[in-house]
Structure formats: structure tokens, C-alpha cells
C-alpha positions as CSV (number, residue, x, y, z in Angstrom):
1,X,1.4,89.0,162.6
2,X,2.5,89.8,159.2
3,X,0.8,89.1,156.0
4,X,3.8,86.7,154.7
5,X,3.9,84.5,157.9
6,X,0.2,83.8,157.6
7,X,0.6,83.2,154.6
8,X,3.9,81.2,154.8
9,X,2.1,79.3,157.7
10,X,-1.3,78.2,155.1
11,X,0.9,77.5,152.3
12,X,3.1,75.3,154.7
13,X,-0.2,73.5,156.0
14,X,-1.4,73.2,152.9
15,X,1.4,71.5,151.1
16,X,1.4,69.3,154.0
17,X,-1.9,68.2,153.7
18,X,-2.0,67.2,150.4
19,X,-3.2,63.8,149.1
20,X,-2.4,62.5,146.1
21,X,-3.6,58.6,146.1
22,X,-2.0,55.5,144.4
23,X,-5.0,54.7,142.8
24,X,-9.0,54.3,142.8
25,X,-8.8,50.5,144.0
26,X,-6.1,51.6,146.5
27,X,-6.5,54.8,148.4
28,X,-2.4,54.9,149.9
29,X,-1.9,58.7,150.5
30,X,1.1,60.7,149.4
31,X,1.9,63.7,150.9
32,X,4.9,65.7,149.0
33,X,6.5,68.2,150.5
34,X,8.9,71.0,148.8
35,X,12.3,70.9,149.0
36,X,13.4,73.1,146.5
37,X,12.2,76.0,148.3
38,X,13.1,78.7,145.8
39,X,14.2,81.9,148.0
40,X,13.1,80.2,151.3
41,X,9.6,80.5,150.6
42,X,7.0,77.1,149.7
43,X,5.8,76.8,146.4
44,X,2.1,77.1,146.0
45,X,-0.8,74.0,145.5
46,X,-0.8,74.7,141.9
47,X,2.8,74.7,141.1
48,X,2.0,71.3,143.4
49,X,-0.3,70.1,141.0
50,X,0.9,71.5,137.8
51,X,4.5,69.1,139.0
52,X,1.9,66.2,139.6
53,X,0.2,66.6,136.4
54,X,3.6,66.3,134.4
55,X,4.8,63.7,136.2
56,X,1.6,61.6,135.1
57,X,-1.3,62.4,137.7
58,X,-4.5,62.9,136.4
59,X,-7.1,65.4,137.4
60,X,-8.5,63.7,140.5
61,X,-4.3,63.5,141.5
62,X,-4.4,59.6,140.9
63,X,-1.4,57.6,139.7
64,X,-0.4,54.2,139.1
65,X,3.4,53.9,139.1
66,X,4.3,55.1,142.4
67,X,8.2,54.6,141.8
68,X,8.0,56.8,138.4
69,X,6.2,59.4,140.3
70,X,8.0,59.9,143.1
71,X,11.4,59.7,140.9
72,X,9.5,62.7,138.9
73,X,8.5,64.4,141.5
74,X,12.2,64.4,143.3
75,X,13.4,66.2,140.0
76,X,11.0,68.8,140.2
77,X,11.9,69.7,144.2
78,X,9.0,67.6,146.2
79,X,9.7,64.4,148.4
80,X,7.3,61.9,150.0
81,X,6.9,63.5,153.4
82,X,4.0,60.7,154.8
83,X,3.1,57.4,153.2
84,X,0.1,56.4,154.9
85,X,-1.5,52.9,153.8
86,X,-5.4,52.8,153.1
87,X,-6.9,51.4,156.2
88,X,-9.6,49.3,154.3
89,X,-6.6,47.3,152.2
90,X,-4.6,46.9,155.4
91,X,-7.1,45.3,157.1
92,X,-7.7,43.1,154.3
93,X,-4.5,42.4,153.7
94,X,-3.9,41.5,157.3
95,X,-6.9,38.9,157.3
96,X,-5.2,37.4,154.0
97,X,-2.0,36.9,155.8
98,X,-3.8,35.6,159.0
99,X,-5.5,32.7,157.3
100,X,-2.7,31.5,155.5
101,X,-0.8,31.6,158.7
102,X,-3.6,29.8,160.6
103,X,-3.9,26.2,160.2
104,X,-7.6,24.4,159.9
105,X,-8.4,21.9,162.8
106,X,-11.1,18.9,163.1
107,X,-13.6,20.0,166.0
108,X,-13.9,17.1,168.4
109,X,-17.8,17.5,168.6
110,X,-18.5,17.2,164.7
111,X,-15.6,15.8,163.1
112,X,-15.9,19.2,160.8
113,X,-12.9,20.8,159.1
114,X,-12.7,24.3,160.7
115,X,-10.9,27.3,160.1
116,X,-10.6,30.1,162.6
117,X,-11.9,34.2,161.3
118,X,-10.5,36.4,163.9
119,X,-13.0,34.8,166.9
120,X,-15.7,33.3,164.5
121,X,-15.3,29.2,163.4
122,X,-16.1,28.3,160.3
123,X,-16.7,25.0,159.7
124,X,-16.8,22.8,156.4
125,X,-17.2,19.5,155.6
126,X,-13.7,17.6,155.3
127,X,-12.4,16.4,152.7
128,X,-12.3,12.6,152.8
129,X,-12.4,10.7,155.6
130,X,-11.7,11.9,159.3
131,X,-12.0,9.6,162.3
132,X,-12.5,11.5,165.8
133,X,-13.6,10.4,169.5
134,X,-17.0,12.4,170.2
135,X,-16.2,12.8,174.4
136,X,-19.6,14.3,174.8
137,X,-20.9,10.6,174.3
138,X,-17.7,8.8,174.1
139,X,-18.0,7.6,170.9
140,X,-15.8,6.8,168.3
141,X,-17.0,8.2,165.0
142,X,-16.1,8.5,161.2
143,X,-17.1,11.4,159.3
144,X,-17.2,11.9,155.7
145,X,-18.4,14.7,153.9
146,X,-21.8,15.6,155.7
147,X,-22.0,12.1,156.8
148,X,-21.0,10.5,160.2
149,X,-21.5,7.5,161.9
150,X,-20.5,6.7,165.4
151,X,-20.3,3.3,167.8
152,X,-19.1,2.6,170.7
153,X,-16.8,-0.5,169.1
């Protein structure tokens, strides 16, 4: 194997691989990849970074305007390759969407305002007054707040 396909092959890998995050709070991963490609061959990591830093990265390859960037980095010959969304936010972002999607309920047993966590119930008191038939004694009952009282009338 020659000396410039190895070393075509760990440039290529290498540009691949690099991560250049939206932010700290976020950790979304850019990888840029060159399409400029000046006499066929890849540009090297620092001509990578040296493009990053002018187009407003810092140091640690952070930015904050993602649409600037990648508008600067397009002029200089390097396009989003992968976009990959931090895990951690997704998931959060997910559970966000999930419980304003889902819909609180009264339980039957305690007349307690619930709210369903992805298999877990978690239950408050309601707000005001909520009337509800207790079938484990069958009783009629009125809660309000932490306070119910039940009766058979």
C-alpha cells in the first residue's frame, strides 16, 4: 500500500470524525466534511480547524449560531456531513413533549389528580373539589385537597 492512500485513508477518517458541538448546554455533533477538495486530495484537521476558528468556533470547537456557521463553513469548502442530536437533550425533550401530550386523570381509589411519567403515577392533590365512587368499598366520596370524606348516601 502506498504512503498517500494511508494517508488519504486517515485524513479521510479523520475529517469524518470530527466533532464540533453546538454548545456546552447542548452537545449536537457536527461533522463537516470537505468539498472543496483542492487537487483531489482532503484538506487536513488543521486547515479544518483554522476554517472553524474564522467562522466563530472557539478553542474547544464550540459555537452558538449553527446557521452562521454552517453558511461560513460552506464558503470555505466544508458541508454538514452528520447532524447527530445529543442523546441526554432528546430524551428530555421527548419527556417534555410526552407530558404535555398526556392528560392527568382522577384515580378511582383516592380521588388524587395523577399524571402518568413513562410507567410511574404521580399523584397530587386536586385542585378543588372532585367527587369519585371508591368501588373498593362502594362509596361515594368527595375529595378536596388532602381531605376526603366518603358515605354510602
Amino acid at each position: 500500500m502506498s504512503y498517500v492512500r494511508v494517508t488519504r485513508g486517515i485524513l479521510t477518517g479523520t475529517v469524518m470524525l470530527t466533532v464540533l458541538p453546538l454548545s456546552t448546554a447542548q452537545a449536537d455533533t457536527y461533522r463537516f466534511r470537505d468539498v472543496l477538495r483542492p487537487s483531489g486530495h482532503e484538506r487536513s484537521m488543521a486547515a479544518k480547524y483554522a476554517d472553524g476558528r474564522s467562522c466563530g468556533a472557539s478553542a474547544d470547537h464550540l459555537f452558538s449560531d449553527v446557521a452562521a456557521f454552517q453558511t461560513c463553513m460552506h464558503s470555505r469548502g466544508w458541508v454538514v456531513d452528520r447532524y447527530t442530536p445529543d442523546a441526554t437533550q432528546t430524551r428530555v425533550a421527548a419527556r417534555r413533549r410526552a407530558v404535555a401530550g398526556s392528560s392527568r386523570y382522577i384515580d378511582p381509589d383516592t380521588g388524587m389528580s395523577c399524571q402518568n411519567y413513562g410507567g410511574i403515577a404521580v399523584c397530587d392533590p386536586p385542585r378543588g373539589t372532585v367527587r369519585y365512587y371508591d368501588s373498593k368499598h362502594g362509596l361515594n366520596c368527595t375529595r378536596t385537597g388532602l381531605v376526603a370524606i366518603c358515605s354510602n348516601f
